[in-house]
C-alpha positions in Angstrom: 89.0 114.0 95.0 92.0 116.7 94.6 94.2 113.7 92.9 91.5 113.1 89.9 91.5 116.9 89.4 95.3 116.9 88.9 95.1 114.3 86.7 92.6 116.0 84.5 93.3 117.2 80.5 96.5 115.9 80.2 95.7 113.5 77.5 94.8 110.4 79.5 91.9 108.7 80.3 90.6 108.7 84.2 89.3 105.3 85.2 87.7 105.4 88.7 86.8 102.0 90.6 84.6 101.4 93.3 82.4 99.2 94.4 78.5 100.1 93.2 76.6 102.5 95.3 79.5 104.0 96.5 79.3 107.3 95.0 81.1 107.1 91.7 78.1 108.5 89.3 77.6 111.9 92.0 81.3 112.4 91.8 81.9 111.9 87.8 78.6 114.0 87.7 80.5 116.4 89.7 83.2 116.8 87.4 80.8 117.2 84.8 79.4 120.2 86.4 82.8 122.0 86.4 84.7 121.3 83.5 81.4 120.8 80.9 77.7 119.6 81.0 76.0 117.6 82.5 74.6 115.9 79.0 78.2 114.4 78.7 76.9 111.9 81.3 76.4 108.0 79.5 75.4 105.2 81.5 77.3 102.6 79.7 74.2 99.8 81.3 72.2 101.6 79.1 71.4 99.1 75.4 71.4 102.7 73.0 74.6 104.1 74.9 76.5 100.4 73.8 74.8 100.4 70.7 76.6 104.1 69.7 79.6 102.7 71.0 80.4 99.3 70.0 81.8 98.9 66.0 81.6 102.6 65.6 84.5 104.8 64.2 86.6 107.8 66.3 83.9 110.1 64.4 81.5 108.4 64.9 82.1 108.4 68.4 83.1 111.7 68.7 80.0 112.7 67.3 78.1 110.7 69.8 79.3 111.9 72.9 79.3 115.4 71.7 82.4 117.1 69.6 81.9 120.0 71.6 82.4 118.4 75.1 85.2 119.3 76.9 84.7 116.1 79.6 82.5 113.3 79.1 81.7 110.5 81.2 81.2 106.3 80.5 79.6 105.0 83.4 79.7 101.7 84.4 82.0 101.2 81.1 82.6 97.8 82.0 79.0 96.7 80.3 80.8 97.9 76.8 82.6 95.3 74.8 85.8 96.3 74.0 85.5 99.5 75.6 89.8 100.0 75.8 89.7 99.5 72.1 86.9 102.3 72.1 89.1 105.1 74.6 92.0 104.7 72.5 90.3 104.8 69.2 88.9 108.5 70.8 91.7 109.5 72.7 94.5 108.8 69.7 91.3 111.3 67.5 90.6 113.8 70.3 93.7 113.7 72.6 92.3 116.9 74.2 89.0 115.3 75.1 89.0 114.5 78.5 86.9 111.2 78.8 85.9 110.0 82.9 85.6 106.4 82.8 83.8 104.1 85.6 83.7 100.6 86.8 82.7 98.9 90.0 84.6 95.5 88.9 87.9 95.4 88.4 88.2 92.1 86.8 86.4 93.4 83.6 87.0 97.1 83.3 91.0 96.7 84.3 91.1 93.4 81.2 89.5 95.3 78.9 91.4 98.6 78.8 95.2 97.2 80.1 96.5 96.7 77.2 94.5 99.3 74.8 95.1 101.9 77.1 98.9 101.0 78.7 100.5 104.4 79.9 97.3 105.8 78.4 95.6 106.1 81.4 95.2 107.3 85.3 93.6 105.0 87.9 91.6 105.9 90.9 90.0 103.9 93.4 86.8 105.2 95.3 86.4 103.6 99.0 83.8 104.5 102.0 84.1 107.8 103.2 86.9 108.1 105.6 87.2 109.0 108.9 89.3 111.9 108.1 86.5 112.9 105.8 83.8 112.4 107.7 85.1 114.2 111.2 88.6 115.9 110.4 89.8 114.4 113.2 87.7 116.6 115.4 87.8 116.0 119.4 84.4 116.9 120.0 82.6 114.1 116.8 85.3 111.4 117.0 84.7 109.3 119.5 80.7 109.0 118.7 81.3 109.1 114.8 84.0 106.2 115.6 81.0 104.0 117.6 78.6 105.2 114.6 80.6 103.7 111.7 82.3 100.6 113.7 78.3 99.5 113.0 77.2 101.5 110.4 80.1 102.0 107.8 80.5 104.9 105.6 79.0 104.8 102.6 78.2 108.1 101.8 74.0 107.1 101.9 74.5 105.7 105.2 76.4 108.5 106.3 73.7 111.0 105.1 71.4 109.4 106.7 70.2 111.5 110.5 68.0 108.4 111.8 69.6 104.8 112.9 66.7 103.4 111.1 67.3 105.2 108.4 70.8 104.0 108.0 69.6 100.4 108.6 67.3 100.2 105.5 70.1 102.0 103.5 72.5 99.4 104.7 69.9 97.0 103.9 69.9 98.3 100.2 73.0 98.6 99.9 74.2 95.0 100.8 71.7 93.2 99.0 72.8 90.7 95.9 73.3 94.1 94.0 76.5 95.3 95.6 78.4 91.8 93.7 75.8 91.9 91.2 79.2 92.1 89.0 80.2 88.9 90.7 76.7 87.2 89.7 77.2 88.3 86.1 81.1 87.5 85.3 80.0 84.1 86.8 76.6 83.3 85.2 74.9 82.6 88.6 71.1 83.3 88.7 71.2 82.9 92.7 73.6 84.3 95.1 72.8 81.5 97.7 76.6 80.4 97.5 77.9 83.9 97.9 75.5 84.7 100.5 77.4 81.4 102.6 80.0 82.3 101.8 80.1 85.6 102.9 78.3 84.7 105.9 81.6 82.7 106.9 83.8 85.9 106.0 81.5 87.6 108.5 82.0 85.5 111.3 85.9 85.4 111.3 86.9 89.2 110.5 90.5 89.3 112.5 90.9 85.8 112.3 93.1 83.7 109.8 91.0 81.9 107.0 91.5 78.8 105.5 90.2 78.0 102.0 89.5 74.2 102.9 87.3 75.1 105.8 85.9 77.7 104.1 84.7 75.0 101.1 83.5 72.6 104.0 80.8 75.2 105.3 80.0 76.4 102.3 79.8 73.2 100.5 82.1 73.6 97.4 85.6 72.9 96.5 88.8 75.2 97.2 89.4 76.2 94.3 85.5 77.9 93.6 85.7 79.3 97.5 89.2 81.1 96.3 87.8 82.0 92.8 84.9 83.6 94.9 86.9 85.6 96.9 89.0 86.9 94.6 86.1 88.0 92.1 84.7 89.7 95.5 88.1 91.5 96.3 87.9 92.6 92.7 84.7 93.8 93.2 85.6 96.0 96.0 84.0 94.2 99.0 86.6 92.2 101.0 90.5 92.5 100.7 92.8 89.9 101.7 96.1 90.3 104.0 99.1 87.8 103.6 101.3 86.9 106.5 104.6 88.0 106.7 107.0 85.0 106.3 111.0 85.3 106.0 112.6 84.6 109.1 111.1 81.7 111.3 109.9 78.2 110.2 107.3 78.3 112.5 105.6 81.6 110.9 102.0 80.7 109.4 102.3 80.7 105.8 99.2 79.5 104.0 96.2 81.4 105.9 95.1 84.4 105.1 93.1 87.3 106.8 89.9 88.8 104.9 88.5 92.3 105.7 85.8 94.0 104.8 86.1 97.3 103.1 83.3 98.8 104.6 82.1 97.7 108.5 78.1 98.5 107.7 78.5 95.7 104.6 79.7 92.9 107.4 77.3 94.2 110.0 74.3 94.0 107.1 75.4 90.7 106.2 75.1 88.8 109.3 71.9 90.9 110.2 73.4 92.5 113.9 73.3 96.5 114.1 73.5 96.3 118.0 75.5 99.0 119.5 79.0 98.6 121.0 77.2 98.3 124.7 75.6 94.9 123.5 78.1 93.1 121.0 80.8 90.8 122.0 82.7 91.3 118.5 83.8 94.7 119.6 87.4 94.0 118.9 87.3 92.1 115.8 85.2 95.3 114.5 87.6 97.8 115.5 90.2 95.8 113.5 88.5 95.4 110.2 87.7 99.0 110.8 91.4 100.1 111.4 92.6 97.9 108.5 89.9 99.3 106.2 91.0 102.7 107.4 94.4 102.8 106.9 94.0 101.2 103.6 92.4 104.7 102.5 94.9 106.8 104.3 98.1 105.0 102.6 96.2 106.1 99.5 95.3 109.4 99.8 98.3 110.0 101.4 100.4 108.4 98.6 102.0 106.3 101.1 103.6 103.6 99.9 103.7 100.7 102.1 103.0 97.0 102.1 100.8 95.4 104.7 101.2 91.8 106.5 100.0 90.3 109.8 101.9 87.6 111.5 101.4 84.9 113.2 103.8 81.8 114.7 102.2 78.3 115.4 103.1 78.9 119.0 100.6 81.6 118.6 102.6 84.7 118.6 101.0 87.3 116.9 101.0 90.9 115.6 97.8 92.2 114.1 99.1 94.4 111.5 103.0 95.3 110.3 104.2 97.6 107.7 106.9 97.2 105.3 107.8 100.9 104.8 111.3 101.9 103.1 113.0 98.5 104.0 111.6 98.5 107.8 108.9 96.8 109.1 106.5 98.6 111.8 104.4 96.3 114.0 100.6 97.5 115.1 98.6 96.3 118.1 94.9 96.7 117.0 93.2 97.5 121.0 89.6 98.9 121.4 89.3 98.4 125.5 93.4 97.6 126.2 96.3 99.6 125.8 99.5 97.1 127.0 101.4 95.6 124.5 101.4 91.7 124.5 104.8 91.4 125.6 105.8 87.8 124.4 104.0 88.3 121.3 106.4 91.8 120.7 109.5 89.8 122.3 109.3 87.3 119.5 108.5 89.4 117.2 111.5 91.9 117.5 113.7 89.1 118.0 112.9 87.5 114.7 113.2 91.2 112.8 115.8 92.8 114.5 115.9 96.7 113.6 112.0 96.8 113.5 110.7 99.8 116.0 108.7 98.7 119.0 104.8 97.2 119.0 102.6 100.2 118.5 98.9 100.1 120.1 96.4 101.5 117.9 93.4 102.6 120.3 90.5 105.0 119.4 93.1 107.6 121.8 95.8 107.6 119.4 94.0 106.7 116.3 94.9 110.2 114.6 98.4 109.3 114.5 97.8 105.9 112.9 96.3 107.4 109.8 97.3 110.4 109.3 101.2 109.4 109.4 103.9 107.3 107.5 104.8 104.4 109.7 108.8 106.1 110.3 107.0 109.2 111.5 104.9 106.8 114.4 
C-alpha cells in the first residue's frame, strides 16, 4: 500500500488491521524485505515471542528484536499484554526504529495501544482486494471479474486461485470459526454455534434493514448479546453496519440498521450457495453488499471523506445508499438488471433534502464512476 510507505520512519508506529487471512503477514513481510530482513518478523501468537516481550525493559527489547533492525514487525500484537505500553517504552528508546504492528481485532489491539501510543502512531486498515486492484477497471475483465467476486469475494487466496473449486475450498477455509476466532476468544466461547446463527440470519437479509429483537428471537438470545455480537464482529472486520439518515421527516426509520458484509465470498461461504448469477434469485441483494463493500475501500484509498447512510420512510420510500460529502447529501440507486430511477422513492427524497443532486443508478455500466470519484464529481 503506497499510504503505509509514506508513513514509514518518521517516528511513529504503523498499526495495520484486518481481518485474519487477509494478507496482513505477506504484506508486513513485504516491507520487511525492502527496508530490513526478513528475521525482524515476530509472531506475537508465538509463547517465546510474549515471553521476550512482556515485563522486559526498552533494552531489553531492543536487544530482542535486533538493535540492528531498521524495521521490525509484531504480528498479531494483540496476543501481547500491554503491548501499547511495550511500543512506547521502544519507540521513546529507539525513535528511529521503525516497528510494523498487526492486529485482526480491533477491540483489543486499538484498547491496548490508544492511550500509550496517542499521536504516536499511524493506522491502516487492510480489506479484500478491490476491484480497482484486481482489474484496473479494464473493459475487456470487468464484467466477468464483477460476476466472479459477486460469489467468490476477494480475498487475495481466493483470488489466486485459477479453478472454481479451488476457490470454494479456500472460501471454505477461510470462513470457518477461525476468521472470528478473535471473537471466540475476547468472549470465552468454546463453540461458535451462536455465532454461526447468528451470522446465518446476517446472511439471509444483506440489503435489508435488521432489527436486534428479531435478530435475538431466531437466534435465541437477548438484544443486548445479539448487539454485543455484532459489534465484536464489525470490530473484527467481518460485517459493518449502516445507520439511516434521520433529520428531516418523522416518518424516516430510525432504529434499524443495515449489516454488510465486507467481503461477498464470506456471506456466500456462510450460507453454503456458490451458484452462479444464472441460478440465484439474491442477485440484487449481492450486488449491494458488493457495491457498499466497494466503495467503503475506495473512500479510503482515495482519502475521501464522506459519511454513509441509507434511508428509508415507513411509507416505504427508500434510497439504498446516500453520501454526506462537504455539507451535501448524494443519493445512490444500487441496480444490477434495472437502470430507472424509482421516481416516488427520489420525489420524496429530494423533497425532504432540498439541494441534494438527483438519484444516481449504480449499475455494473457505470460502476467506474461510482468508485473511482468523490460524490460532487458524480
Amino acid at each position: 500500500m503506497p499510504q503505509i510507505e509514506q508513513a514509514l520512519f518518521r517516528g511513529k508506529v504503523i498499526i495495520i488491521y484486518g481481518p485474519r487471512q487477509i494478507g496482513k503477514t505477506t504484506l508486513s513481510k513485504d516491507l520487511l524485505k525492502q527496508h530490513g530482513d526478513i528475521s525482524g518478523y515476530f509472531n506475537c501468537e508465538e509463547p517465546s515471542v510474549r515471553t521476550a516481550l512482556i515485563n522486559k525493559d526498552s533494552e531489553q527489547i531492543m536487544a530482542f528484536l535486533g538493535n540492528e533492525q531498521p524495521l521490525v514487525v509484531l504480528d498479531e500484537a494483540q496476543s501481547v499484554p500491554d503491548i501499547g505500553v511495550i511500543l512506547k517504552r521502544v519507540i521513546d528508546a529507539a525513535p528511529k526504529f521503525q516497528i510494523v504492528v498487526t492486529g485482526s481485532s480491533s477491540f483489543e489491539l486499538a484498547d491496548k495501544t490508544s492511550e500509550p501510543l496517542t499521536g504516536r502512531k499511524e493506522e491502516f486498515l487492510l480489506s479484500p482486494l478491490s476491484i480497482e486492484e484486481t482489474t484496473g477497471y479494464a473493459e475487456a475483465v470487468l464484467q466477468k471479474t464483477i460476476e466472479e467476486q459477486l460469489v467468490y469475494g476477494a480475498y487475495p487466496e481466493v483470488v489466486g486461485q485459477t479453478s472454481l473449486k479451488e476457490k470454494v475450498h479456500a472460501l471454505r477455509n477461510i470462513s470457518s470459526s477461525y476468521l472470528y476466532k478473535d471473537v471466540l476468544i475476547h468472549e470465552n466461547i468454546k463453540s461458535p454455534e451462536l455465532l454461526d446463527k447468528l451470522l446465518l440470519q446476517l446472511a439471509f437479509q444483506i440489503g435489508d434493514e435488521v432489527s436486534y429483537n428479531d435478530l435475538a428471537s431466531a437466534v435465541g438470545v437477548d438484544k443486548n448479546t445479539i448487539q454485543r455480537y455484532i459489534s465484536l464482529l464489525e470490530k473484527c472486520y467481518v460485517v459493518f453496519r449502516l445507520s439511516p439518515l434521520t433529520r428531516n421527516r418523522p416518518d424516516e426509520i430510525r432504529k434499524l440498521r443495515k449489516v454488510y458484509f465486507y467481503d461477498n465470498g464470506i456471506r456466500n461461504a456462510i450460507i453454503s450457495n456458490y451458484n452462479p448469477l444464472e441460478r440465484r434469485n439474491d442477485v440484487e441483494a449481492l450486488w449491494e453488499n458488493f457495491l457498499a463493500a466497494e466503495r467503503l475501500k475506495a473512500e479510503r484509498n482515495h482519502d475521501l471523506l464522506v459519511k454513509n447512510y441509507y434511508w428509508r420512510t415507513h411509507r416505504n420510500a427508500e434510497i439504498d445508499w446516500v453520501e454526506e460529502y462537504d455539507g451535501v447529501l448524494h443519493p445512490y440507486e444500487f441496480q444490477w438488471s434495472k437502470s430507472e430511477v424509482n421516481l416516488r422513492s427520489s420525489t420524496e427524497f429530494l423533497y425532504s433534502y432540498q439541494g441534494s443532486p438527483s438519484v444516481s443508478v449504480v449499475s455494473p455500466e457505470n460502476i467506474k464512476k461510482f468508485l473511482e470519484t468523490a460524490p460532487s464529481d458524480y
